[in-house]
C-alpha positions in Angstrom: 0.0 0.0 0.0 1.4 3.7 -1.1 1.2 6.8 1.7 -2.1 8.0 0.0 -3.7 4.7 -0.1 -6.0 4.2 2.8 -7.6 0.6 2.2 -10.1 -0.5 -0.2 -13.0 1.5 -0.7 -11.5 4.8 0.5 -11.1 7.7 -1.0 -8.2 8.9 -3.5 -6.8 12.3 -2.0 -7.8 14.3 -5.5 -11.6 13.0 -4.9 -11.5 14.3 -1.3 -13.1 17.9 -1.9 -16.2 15.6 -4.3 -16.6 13.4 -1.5 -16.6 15.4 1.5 -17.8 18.5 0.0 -16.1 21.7 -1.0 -13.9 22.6 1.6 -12.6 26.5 1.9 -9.4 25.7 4.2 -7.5 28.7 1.6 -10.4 30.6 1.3 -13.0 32.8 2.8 -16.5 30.8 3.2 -19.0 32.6 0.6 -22.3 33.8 2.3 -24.2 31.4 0.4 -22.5 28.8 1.6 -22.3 30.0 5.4 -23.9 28.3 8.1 -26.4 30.3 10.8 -25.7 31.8 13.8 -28.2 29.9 15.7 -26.5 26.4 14.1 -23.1 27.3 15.4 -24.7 27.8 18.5 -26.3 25.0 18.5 -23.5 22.6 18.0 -21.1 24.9 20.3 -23.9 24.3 23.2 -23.4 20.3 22.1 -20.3 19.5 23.1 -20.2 19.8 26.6 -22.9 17.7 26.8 -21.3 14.9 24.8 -18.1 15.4 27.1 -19.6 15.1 30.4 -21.9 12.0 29.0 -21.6 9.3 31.0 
């Protein structure tokens, strides 16, 4: 198996950004493509549930 290859099945590191989705790592997000205040909020409020879980 080479560096890039991850098993069978997974994904080739050119196909990344058509499997996972546009990413914008170099890049401003564009507004259309910008998530809500009230969703970030929402998942920020989420995770200290999910680490004090027993």
């Amino acid at each position: 198996m080479s560096t890039y290859s991850a098993g069978p099945g997974a994904a080739a590191p050119a196909d990344t950004d058509h499997v996972l989705g546009e990413e914008y790592e170099h890049e401003p997000v564009p507004m259309a493509a910008r998530r809500s205040l009230f969703s970030m909020v929402m998942v920020w409020a989420g995770f200290p549930m999910i680490i004090t879980a027993p």
